[in-house]
C-alpha positions as CSV (number, residue, x, y, z in Angstrom):
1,X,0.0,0.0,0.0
2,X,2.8,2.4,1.1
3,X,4.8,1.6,-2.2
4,X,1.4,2.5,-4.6
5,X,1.3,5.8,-2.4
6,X,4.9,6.4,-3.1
7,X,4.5,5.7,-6.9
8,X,1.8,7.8,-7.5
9,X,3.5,10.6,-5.4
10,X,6.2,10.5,-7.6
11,X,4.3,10.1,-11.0
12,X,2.5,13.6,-9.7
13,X,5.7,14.9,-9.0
14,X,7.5,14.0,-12.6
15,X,4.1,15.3,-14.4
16,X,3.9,18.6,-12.9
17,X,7.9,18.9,-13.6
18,X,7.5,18.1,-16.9
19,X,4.4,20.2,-17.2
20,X,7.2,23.1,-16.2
21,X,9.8,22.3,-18.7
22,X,7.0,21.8,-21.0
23,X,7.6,18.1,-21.8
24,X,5.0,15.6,-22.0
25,X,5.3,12.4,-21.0
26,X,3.5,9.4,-22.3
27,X,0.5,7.7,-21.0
28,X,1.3,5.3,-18.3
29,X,-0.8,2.8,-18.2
30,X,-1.3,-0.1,-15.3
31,X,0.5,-3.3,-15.7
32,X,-2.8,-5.3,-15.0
33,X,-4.5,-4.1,-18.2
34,X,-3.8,-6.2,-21.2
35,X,-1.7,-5.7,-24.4
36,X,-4.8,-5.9,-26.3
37,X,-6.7,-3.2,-24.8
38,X,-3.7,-1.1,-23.8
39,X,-2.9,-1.1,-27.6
40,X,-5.9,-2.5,-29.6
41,X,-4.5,-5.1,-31.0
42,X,-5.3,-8.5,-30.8
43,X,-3.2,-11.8,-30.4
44,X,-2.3,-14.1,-33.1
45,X,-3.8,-17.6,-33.2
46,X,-0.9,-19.4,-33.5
47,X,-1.8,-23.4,-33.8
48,X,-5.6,-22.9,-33.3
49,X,-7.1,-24.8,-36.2
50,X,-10.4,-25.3,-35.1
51,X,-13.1,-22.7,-37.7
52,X,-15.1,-21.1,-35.3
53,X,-17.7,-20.6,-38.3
54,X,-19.0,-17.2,-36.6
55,X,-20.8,-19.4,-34.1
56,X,-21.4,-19.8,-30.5
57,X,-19.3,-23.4,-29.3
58,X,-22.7,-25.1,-28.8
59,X,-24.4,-24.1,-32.0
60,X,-21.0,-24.7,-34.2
61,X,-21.0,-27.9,-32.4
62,X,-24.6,-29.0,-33.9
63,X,-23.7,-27.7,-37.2
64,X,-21.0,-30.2,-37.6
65,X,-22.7,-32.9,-36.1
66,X,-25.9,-32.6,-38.0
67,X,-23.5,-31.9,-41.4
68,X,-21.3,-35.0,-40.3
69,X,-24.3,-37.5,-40.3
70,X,-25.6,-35.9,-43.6
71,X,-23.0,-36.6,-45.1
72,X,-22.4,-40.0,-44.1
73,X,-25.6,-40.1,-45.2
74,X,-25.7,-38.9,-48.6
75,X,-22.2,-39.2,-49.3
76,X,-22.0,-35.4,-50.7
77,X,-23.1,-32.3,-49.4
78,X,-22.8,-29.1,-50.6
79,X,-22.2,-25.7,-48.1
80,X,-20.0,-23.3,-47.6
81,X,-16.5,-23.7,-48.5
82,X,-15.0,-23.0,-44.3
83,X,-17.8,-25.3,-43.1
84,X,-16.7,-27.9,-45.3
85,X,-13.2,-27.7,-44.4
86,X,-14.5,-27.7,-41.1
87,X,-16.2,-30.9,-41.5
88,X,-13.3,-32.8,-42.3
89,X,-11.8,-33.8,-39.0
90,X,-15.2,-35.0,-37.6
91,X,-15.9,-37.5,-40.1
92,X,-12.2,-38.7,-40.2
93,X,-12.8,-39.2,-37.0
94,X,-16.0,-41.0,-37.5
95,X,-14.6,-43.2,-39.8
96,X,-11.8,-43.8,-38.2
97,X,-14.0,-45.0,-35.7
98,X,-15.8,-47.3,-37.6
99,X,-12.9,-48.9,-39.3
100,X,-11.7,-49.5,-35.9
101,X,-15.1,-51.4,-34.7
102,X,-14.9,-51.8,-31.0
103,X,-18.1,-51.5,-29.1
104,X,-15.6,-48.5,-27.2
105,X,-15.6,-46.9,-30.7
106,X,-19.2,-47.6,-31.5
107,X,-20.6,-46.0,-28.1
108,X,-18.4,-42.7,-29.0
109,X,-19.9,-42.6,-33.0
110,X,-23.1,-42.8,-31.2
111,X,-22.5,-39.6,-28.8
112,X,-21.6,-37.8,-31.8
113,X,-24.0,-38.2,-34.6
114,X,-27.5,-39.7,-32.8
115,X,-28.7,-42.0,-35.2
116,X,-28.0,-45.6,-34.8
117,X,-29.2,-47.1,-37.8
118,X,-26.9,-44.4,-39.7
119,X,-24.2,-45.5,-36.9
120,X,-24.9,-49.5,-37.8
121,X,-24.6,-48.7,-41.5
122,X,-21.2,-46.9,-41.3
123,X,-19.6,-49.5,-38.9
124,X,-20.5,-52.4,-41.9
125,X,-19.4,-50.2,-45.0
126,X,-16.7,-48.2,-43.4
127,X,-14.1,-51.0,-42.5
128,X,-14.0,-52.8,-46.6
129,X,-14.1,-49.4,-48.1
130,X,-11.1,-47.5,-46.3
131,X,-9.3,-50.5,-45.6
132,X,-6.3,-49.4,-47.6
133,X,-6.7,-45.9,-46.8
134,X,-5.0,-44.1,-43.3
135,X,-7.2,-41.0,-43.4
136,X,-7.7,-38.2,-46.0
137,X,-11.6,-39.6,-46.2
138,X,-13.1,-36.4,-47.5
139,X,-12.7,-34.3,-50.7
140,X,-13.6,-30.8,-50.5
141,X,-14.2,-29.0,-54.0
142,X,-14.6,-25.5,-54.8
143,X,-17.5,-24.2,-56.8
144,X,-19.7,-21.5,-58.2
145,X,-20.0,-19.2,-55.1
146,X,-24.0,-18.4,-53.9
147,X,-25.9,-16.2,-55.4
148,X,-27.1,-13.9,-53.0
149,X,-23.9,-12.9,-50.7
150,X,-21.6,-14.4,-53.2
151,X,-19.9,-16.4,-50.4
152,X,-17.6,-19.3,-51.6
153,X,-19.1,-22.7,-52.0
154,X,-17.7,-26.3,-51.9
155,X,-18.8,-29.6,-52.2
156,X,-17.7,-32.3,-49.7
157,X,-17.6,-36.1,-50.6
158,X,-16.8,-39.1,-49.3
């Protein structure tokens, strides 16, 4: 307490002695405050690969969920380019699940996408189709972008 009272003694003292000369000094600033809203800028993100899609965790979380099982559904899907680069990792994931088969693997497929007959029918397809493969499941192609807001488009297949 005594040192704070003793700083900001002194920083009154060098400001009115400055103020004399005529010198300014700069802004001090407390070392609590941030870089980022000391200076307005904002920290890189460095290694953080995850497409935060302009949604809330919760809803971005349902948007790739429901997109995943489409897709295993259908096979291809078209959205927005970033949500179908976002997609990728989740049903790599998925099927690397289901090549692996355990009921372990099974149970967590089933926590993510909510649909056990689509569950049942990836666990019997997935393990003769990407036998040979060790991921790199999904294709994502650019196409025409939307009409509208003229945001990029892609189509994701299996």
């Amino acid at each position: 307490m005594k040192a704070a009272l003793f700083l900001a003694a002194s920083l009154a003292l060098v400001c009115a002695a400055s103020a004399f000369v005529g010198g300014a000094l700069p802004a001090m600033t407390p070392r609590a405050a941030s870089a980022s809203a000391v200076s307005g800028l904002s920290m890189m993100r460095h290694k953080n690969r995850l497409a935060k899609l302009g949604l809330p965790a919760d809803q971005r979380k349902a948007l790739l969920r429901s997109l995943t099982s489409e897709l295993i559904r259908h096979g291809r899907i078209t959205t927005t380019h970033k949500r179908a680069k976002a997609m990728r990792d989740p049903v790599d994931h998925m099927i690397t699940l289901a090549k692996d088969g355990s009921l372990h693997a099974r149970r967590q497929a089933m926590a993510y996408i909510h649909d056990k007959e689509l569950v049942h029918a990836l666990f019997e397809q997935a393990p003769e189709r990407y036998a040979d493969r060790e991921g790199g499941y999904c294709r994502v192609v650019r196409t025409m972008p939307r009409k509208g807001d003229n945001s990029p488009m892609g189509i994701i297949e299996l």
